[in-house]
N, C-alpha and C positions, 0 to 999 in steps of 0.2 A: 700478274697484273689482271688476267681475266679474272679472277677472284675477285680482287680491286672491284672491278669493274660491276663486276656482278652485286656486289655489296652496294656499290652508288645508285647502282640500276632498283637495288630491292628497298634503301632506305627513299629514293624519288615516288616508287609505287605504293611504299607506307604511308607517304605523306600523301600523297593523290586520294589513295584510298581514303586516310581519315579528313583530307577535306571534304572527300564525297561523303563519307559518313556524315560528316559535323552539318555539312548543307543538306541534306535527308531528315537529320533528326531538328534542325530548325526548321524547314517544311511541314514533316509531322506536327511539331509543337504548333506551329501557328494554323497548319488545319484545327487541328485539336480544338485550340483556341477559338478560331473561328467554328464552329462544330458547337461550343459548349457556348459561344455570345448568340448563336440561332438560336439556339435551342430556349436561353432565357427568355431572348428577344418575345418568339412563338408567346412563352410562357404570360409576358405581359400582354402582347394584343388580345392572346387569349380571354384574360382577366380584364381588359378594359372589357372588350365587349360583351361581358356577361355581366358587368356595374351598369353600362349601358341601356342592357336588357331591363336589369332590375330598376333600370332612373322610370325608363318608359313605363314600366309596368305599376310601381309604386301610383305617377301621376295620373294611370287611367284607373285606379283602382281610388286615390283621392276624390276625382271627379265626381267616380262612381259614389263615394259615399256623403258629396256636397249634394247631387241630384237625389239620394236616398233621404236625405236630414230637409231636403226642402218639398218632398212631396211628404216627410212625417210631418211634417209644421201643418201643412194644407189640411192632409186627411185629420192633423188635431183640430182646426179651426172648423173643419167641416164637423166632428163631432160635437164641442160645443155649440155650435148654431141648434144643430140637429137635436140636441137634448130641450134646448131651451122653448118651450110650446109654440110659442109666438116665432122663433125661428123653423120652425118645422111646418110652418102651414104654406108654403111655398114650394113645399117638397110633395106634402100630399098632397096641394091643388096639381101638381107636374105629374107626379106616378100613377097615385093612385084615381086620378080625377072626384075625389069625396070634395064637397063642397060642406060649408056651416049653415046653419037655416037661414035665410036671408040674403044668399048668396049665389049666382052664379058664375059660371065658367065662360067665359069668351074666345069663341076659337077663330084667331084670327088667320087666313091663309094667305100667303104670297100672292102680289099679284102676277097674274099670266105675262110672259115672255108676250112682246108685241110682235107682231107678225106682219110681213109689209105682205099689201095687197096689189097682183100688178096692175 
């Protein structure tokens, strides 16, 4: 019977044992699991925030080229003025101060800051 015994004894410790096994190796599996859903997870916040990067950057870089297309519009406008003779004499009388025969320049100055007297 202690043979008996012993046999009861060593099929109870098989079974202990592979419950231990079986709850280890479903532990493992769900770290695992969990392990490889961070790992995606990382993968996505990652990727958001580099679409993110690229939203902001794309819009300042649109802006950038609305304020580029509206000072090309101005400096075109300024050039035709600027060709046309009669739009040009506004420019010389400013820069260059050349006036036409029959013509002078009027320099008007600001008047002086008023000054209280005590």
């Amino acid at each position: 019977m202690a043979d008996g015994g012993t046999r009861a004894d060593r099929k109870e410790q098989l079974k202990r044992t592979r419950r231990v096994l079986r709850l280890a190796g479903r532990v493992t599996g769900a770290a695992i699991l969990f392990l490889i859903s961070t790992l995606i997870g990382a993968q996505y916040v990652r990727a958001i925030g580099e679409n993110l990067a690229a939203v902001h950057e794309l819009a300042s870089i649109r802006a950038d080229i609305t304020t580029l297309e509206k000072r090309r519009d101005e400096q075109q406008r300024e050039l035709l003025r600027l060709r046309d003779p009669e739009g040009a004499i506004p420019e010389i009388h400013d820069r260059l101060r050349l006036v036409r025969p029959n013509e002078a320049l009027i320099f008007i100055s600001p008047q002086p800051a008023a000054t209280a007297h005590p």
